[in-house]
N, C-alpha and C positions, 0 to 999 in steps of 0.2 A: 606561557601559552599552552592550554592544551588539544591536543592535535587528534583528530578524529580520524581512523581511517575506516572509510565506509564501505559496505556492499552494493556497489552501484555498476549491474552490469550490462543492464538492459540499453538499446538505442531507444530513441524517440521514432514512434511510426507513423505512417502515414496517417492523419487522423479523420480518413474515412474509418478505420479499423481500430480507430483508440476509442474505444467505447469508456467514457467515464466509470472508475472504482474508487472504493476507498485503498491507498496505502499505505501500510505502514514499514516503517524503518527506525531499526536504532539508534545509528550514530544521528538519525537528523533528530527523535528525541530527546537523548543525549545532549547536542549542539544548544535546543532549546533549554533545554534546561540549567547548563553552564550556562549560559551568556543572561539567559533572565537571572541570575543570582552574580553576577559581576563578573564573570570568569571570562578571559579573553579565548577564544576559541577558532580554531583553525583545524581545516578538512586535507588529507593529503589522498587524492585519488588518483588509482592507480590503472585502470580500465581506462580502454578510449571511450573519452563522451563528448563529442562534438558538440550537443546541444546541453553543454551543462549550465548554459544561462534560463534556457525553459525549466530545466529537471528542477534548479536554486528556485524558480519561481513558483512551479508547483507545489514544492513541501514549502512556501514560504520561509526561504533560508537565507542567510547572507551574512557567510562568517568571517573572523576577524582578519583570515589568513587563509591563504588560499595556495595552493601547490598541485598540480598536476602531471606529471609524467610525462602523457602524450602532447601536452602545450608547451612541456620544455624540449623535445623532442623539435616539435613543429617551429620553434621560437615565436611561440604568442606569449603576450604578457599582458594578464590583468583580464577584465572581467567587461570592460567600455566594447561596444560594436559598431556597427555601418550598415545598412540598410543594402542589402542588394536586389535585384529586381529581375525577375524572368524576361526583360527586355532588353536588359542589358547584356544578352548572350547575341553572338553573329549568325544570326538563324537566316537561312537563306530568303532568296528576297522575294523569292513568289510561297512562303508558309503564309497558315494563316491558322487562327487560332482557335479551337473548341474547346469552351469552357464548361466543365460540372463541377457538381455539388463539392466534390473535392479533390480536384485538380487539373491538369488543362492539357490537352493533345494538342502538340505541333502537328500541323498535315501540309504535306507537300506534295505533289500530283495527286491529290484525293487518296494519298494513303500516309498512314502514321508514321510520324518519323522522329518522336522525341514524346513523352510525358514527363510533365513537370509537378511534385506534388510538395505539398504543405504540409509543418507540423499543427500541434494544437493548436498554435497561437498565430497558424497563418503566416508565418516564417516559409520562406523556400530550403525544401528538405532534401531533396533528390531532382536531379535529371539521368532520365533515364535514356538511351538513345537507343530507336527500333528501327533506323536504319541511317545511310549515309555513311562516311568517311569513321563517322565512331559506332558503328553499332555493336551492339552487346557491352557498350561501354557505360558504365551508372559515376553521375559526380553526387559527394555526399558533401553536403554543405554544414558551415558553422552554425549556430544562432550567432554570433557574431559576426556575420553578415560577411562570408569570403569562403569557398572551395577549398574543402579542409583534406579530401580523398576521392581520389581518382579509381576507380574499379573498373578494371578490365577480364578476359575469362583465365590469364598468366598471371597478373600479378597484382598489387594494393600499392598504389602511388600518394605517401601521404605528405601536403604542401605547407608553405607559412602562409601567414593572412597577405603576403605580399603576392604571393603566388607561385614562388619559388620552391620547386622541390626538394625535399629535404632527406627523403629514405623511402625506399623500396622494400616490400614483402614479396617473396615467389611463392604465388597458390603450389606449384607441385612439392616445394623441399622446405619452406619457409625459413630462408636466408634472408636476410635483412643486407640490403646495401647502400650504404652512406654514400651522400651527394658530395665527394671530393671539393667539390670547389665553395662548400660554405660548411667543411669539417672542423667545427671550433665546438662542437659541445657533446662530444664521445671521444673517447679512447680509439677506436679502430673504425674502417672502412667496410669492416664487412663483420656479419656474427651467423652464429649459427641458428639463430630462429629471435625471435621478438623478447622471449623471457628472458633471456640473459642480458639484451638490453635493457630491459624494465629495473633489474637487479641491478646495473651496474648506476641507472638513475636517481633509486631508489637510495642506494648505498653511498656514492660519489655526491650527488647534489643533491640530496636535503638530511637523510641521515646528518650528516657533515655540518649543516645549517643551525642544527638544535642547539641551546641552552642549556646550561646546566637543570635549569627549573622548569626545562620544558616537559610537558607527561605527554605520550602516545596513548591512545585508547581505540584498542584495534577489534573491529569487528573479528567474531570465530567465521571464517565464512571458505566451504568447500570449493568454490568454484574462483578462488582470491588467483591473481594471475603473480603472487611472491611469493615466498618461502617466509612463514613468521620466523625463522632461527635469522631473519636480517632484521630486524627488532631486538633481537634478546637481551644486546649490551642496554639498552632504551630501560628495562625491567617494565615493559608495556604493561598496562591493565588490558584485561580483554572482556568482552560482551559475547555473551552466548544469546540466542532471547530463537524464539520458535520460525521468526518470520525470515531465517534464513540458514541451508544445510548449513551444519558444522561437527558433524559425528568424526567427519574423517581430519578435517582439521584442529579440532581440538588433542589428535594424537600429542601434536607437535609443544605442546603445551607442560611445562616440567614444573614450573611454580611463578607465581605472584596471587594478584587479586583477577578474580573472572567474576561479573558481573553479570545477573539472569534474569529474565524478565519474572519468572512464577517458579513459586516452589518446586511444579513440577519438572522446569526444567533443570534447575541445582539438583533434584536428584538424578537425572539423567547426568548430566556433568560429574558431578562426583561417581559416579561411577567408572568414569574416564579418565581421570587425572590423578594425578598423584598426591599425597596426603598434605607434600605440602603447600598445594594452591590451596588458597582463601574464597570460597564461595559468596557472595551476599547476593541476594538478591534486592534488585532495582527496580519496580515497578516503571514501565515505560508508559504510561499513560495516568496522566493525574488524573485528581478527579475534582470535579467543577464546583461543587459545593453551590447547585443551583437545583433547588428540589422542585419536582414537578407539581404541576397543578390537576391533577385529574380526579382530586377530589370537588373541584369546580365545577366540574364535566357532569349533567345528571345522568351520562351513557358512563358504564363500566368496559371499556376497553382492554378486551383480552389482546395483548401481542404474541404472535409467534414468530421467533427467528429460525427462521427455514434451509438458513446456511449453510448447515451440518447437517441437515435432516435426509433421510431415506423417505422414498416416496411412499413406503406403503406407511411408516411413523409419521408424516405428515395427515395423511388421509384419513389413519386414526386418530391422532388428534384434534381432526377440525370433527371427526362425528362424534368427539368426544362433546366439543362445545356446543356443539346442534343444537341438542337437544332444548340446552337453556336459553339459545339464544330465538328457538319457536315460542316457549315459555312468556322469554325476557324480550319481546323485539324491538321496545323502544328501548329498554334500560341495559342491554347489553353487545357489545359490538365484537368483530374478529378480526382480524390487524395481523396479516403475514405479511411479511416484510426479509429480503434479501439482500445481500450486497452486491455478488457476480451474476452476470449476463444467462449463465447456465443455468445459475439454479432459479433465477428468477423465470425464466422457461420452465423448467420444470414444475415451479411453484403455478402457471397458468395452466398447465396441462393436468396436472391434480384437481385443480379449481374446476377446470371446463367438464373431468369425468364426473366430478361434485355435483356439480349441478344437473347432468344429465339422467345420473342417477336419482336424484330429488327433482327430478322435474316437475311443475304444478304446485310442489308445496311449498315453494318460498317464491318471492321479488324482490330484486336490488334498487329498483326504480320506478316509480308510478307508472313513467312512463310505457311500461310493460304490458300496462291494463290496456287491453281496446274494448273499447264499449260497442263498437258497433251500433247496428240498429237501436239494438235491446239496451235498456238500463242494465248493468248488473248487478245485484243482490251483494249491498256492503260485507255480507256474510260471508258469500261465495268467493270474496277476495284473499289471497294467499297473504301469509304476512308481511309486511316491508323487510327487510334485516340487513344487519349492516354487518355486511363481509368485502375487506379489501385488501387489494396486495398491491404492493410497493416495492421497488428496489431503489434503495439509497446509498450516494456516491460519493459524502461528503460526512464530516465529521459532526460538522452544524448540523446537518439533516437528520442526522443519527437522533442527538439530542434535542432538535424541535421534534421530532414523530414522539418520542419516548416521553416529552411532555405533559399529555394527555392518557399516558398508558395508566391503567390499575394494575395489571398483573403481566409478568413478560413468561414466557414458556421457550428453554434453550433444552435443545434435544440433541445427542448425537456425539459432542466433546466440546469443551470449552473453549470460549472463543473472548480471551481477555478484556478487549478495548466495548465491546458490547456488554460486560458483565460489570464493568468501570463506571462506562455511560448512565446501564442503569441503577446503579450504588449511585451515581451522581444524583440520578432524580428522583431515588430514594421508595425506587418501587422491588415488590420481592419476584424471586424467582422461583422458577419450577424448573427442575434439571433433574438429569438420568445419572449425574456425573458428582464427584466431589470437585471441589474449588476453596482456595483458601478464602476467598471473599465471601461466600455465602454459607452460611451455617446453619445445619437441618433446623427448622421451627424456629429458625430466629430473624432470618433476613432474608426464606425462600425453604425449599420442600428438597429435599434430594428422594425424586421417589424410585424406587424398585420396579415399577409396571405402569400402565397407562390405569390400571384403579386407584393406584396412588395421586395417579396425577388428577385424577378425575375428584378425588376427595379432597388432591386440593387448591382446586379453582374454587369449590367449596368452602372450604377454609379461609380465602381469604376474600371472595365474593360474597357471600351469604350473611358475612358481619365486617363490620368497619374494626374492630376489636384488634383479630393479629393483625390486618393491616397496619395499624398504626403502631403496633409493638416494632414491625417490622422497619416503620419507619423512622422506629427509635434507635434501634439496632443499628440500621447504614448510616446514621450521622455517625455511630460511632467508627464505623469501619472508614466515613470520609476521612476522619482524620490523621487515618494511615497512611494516605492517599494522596494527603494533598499536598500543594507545590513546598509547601515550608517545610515538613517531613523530609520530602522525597532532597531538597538542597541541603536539608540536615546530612544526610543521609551521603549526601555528594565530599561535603567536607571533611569526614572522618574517612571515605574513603581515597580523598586526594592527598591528607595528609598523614597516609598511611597506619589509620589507627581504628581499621576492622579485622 
């Protein structure tokens, strides 16, 4: 079995405030990756996560073996739930209930006395109480459907699925105190803070659990709530990869295999470890081996990924494209496109100065034109052009928008799983940056200046020529990439022969 330990520290929020993103994570590509090539695979997580049946369902995960810390702590077992319901709480008998968009006010003499609120999936996630016998008291609830912690402004009350208390946190000193009378699954009554129980969990029951043939494969990660020297008898592999700190934890690290997502980060790594760790890098994202169609498309589809971008380097690259696209208005299009909330705010507020500044001389939409009384003069109409912005939250999405692209422009520092995507659909890039996937004049431009970049939207709009060099080029980089490689690549490193 090999056993994942993951960076998973985050709760599940209220999902008025979970605005959909793309995420990525290691060990859960990692997990995919072992288990599609046969390998049985099991997660040991060591953070409290009460809704880790949502978190499994969102990265679509569901591994062979499963171990939790705070669920052996709580005595839950296993992954099956129960449906609870905000009605089945003793709410007094004259409440009555106001329901929004996402979540629900108890009111009792016409003032607030409890909110109830939802995760993504419409699960109850908290009750909060704003007055009565428990106010200032919040219950944090399972995805397995039962009252997993109790919050008060002294202390963290955490329960079993039966409802029976099992151990106390004190917000001022953080002592941990054992519930005597169901003490059958620690050593002591009382500790000095949470992390020396997690250790002794950690070390006592599952450490102790493993196989001879068992492997650990333990996320680098700063904010890990162990100490990796409780691994080290294990001879763990480790994962470095960018989408999570680990500068200060990879001190800890004196020798085996570490595993990285991009060149650039093994060289970061190797400069922190000792000579005799084993570096390889592992690509965490394959690649599809599903080439786009936008040579179909009779519009030339410039994309830009706006991710990285400073706002005054977006602004001059969209006047970079202007020009051609007042030129080109039916045969050329502009495609900015982001992934977080922020920058896609930003990407609209570049857009709205955009056009205020060009005012008169372009339309997005017929619709635009008012003719009024008058006919107007087909002359006197501004050109249609196709400029749009998008934010995308999904993996899928990524790779239908990238579909129809000709050309993609990444500004600002690499941004892997986007550079993958589009090697997947076999379009070139334009970049400020080196990257091992894209290689000057073969499968994208590394240019020096926005005149680079400007000669070459040129270069690969102007002739179908390097394009299609270019598209000869990323098959061959697909092959680096892709899933049979990358489980090559699993096996020499499981059987200890990189």
């Amino acid at each position: 079995m090999n056993y994942l330990v993951p960076a998973w520290h985050d709760l599940q929020i209220d999902w008025s405030y979970s605005t959909p993103h793309l995420r990525f994570d290691d060990a859960a590509s990692h997990v995919r990756t072992l288990q599609d090539g046969g390998e049985k695979t099991g997660v040991l997580i060591t953070d409290y996560q009460p809704q880790i049946t949502t978190k499994l369902s969102q990265m679509s995960l569901m591994p062979d073996d499963y171990f939790a810390v705070f669920d052996y702590l709580q005595g839950i077992e296993g992954l099956d739930g129960q449906v609870v319901d905000y009605m089945d709480f003793p709410w007094p008998e004259d409440a009555y209930f106001d329901f929004t968009n996402f979540r629900i006010f108890v009111i009792v003499d016409d003032k607030p006395y409890a909110q109830v609120t939802f995760d993504v999936q419409g699960k109850m996630l908290s009750i909060n109480y704003l007055a009565g016998p428990d106010q200032n008291t919040q219950l944090l609830f399972d995805s397995r459907g039962f009252i997993s912690r109790q919050e008060s402004p002294d202390e963290m009350t955490y329960f079993s699925s039966a409802g029976v208390w099992r151990f106390k946190v004190s917000k001022q000193d953080g002592r941990v105190t054992i519930n005597a009378a169901v003490n059958d699954f620690c050593q002591h009554n009382q500790y000095a803070n949470l992390q020396s129980l997690i250790d002794e969990v950690i070390n006592q029951h599952f450490l102790t659990t493993l196989h001879q043939d068992d492997r650990l494969i333990v996320t680098l990660d700063d904010e890990a709530k162990y100490s990796l020297t409780d691994f080290t008898d294990q001879e763990p592999i480790y994962s470095a990869s960018n989408w999570h700190p680990y500068i200060n934890a990879i001190q800890q690290v004196r020798t085996g295999i570490i595993l990285t997502d991009t060149k650039r980060t093994a060289q970061t790594v190797q400069q922190q470890v000792p000579d005799d760790c084993r570096i390889q890098v592992l690509p965490l994202f394959q690649s599809q081996f599903k080439l786009g169609h936008s040579q179909r498309v009779s519009e030339q589809r410039v994309a830009i990924f706006a991710e990285h971008m400073e706002r005054a380097d977006l602004r001059q690259t969209m006047e970079l494209i202007y020009p051609r696209l007042l030129d080109h208005p039916t045969d050329e299009g502009m495609y900015i496109f982001t992934y977080s909330p922020d920058k896609a705010g930003m990407v609209n507020e570049v857009f709205q100065q955009f056009r205020k500044d060009h005012d008169g001389e372009f339309i997005l939409s017929p619709n635009e034109i008012d003719p009024g009384e008058n006919k107007i003069d087909e002359a006197d109409i501004p050109p249609l052009l196709t400029i749009k912005q998008t934010r995308l939250v999904s993996n899928m999405q990524v790779l239908t928008f990238l579909d129809k692209i000709r050309l993609l422009i990444m500004w600002g520092q690499p941004d892997p799983f986007t550079t993958i995507a589009a090697v997947s659909v076999g379009i070139p890039i334009l970049q400020n940056f080196t990257s091992e996937e894209v290689q000057d004049h073969q499968n994208g431009i590394i240019c020096q200046n926005f005149d680079e970049l400007r000669d070459g939207i040129a270069y690969y709009l102007d002739t179908l020529k390097h394009w299609n060099e270019s598209l000869v080029y990323n098959v061959q980089v697909l092959n680096q990439y892709s899933e049979d490689n990358i489980r090559e690549q699993w096996e020499r490193i499981l059987t200890n022969e990189v």
